[in-house]
N, C-alpha and C positions, 0 to 999 in steps of 0.2 A: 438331701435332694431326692425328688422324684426322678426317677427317667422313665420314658414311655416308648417301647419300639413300636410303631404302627406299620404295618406289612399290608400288602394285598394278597391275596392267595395262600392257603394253606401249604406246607410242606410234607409230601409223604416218605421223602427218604428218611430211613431210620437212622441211617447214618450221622445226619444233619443233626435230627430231633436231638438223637442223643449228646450229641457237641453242645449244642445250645442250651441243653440241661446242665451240663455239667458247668459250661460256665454263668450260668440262672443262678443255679446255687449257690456258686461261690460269690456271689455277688451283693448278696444278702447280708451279706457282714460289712458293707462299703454305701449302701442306699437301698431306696426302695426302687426296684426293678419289675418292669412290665413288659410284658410281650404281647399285642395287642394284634391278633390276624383279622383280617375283615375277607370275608368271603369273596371270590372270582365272580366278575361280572356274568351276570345272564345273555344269554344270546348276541355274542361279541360277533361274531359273524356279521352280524346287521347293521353291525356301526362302521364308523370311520374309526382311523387312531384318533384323532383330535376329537371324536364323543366318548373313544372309551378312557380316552385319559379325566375328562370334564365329567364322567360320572364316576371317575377314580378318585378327582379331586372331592366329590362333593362327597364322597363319604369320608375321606379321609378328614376333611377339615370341620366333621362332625363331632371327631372325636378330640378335640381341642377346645378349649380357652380364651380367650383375650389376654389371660396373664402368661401363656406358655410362651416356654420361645425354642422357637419352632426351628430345627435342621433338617434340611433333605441332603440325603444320602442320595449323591448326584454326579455323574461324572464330568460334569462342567463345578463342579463343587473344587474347593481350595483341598490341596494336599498335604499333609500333616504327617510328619513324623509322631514315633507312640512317643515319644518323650515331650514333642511340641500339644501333641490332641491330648495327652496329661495334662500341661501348664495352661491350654484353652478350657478342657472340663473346670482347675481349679481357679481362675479367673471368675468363670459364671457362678461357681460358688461364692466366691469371695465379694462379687460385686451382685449377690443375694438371688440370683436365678433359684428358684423352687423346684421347679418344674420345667422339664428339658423333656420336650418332644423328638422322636427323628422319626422322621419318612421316610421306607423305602417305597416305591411307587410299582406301576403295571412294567408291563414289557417297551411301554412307548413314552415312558417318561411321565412327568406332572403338567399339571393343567398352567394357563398363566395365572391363572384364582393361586393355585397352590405356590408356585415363585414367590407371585405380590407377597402373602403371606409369612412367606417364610424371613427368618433373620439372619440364615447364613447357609452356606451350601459348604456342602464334605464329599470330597469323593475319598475312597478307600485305594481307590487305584485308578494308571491309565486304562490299565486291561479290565475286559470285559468279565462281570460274574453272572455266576446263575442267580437270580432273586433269592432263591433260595439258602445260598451259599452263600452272598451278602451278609443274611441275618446270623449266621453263626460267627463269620468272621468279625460282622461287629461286635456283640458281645466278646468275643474275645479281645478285643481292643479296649474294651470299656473294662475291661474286669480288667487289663493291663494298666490301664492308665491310672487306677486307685491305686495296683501295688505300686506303682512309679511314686505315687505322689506321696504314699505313705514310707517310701522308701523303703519296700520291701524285696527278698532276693529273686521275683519273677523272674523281673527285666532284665536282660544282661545291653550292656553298651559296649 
């Protein structure tokens, strides 16, 4: 299976970068893994949230498919234990998913283009993260969810 992380915004804490690496690489033994940043929108000042999410959307849904299937990482999104978002990852496996996109989106959310779109919404938690902090702590749930499913001693229950 492909996975695609698509981000808005680059991350400059090293802190982060570093996390995200370490579980990038470990990852590589389980699928092919992508971390996809598209740059901050130009002169946000000018816009509304509802144009800077519609010009978040449209680059986001640039970088996709018709065959992907598409999650946003959303906190109106379904909540998942790591041993349930394991048995969800090996599902879409099982029932041939190739390619598994996730969205993290801007500071104001996704467009309705980006919803329609999508096939299923994840939130990580009730509480609130940094966009930033999102993206590492995803991957670390993804890199958990293979040792779960391979049955290996990450995880403890």
């Amino acid at each position: 299976m492909k996975i695609t992380l698509v981000c808005i915004g680059k991350t400059d804490d090293k802190h982060i970068l570093d996390g995200i690496e370490v579980y990038t690489k470990r990852l590589k033994h389980y699928c092919t893994f992508q971390l996809l940043v598209i740059p901050d929108i130009k002169n946000v000042k000018n816009l509304s949230q509802e144009q800077q999410k519609e010009k978040e959307g449209q680059l986001l849904l640039k970088n996709i498919s018709n065959q992907d299937y598409v999650i946003l990482l959303d906190e109106r999104g379904k909540e998942l234990s790591s041993m349930e978002f394991s048995g969800f990852l090996e599902k879409q496996m099982v029932n041939g998913i190739s390619s598994l996109v996730l969205f993290i989106g801007g500071p104001y959310g996704f467009s309705e283009e980006v919803y329609s779109r999508a096939n299923y919404k994840l939130s990580l938690s009730r509480m609130t993260f940094s966009h930033q902090m999102i993206r590492m702590f995803f991957v670390e749930q993804l890199y958990r969810a293979f040792t779960i499913m391979r049955g290996e001693p990450y995880h403890h229950e």
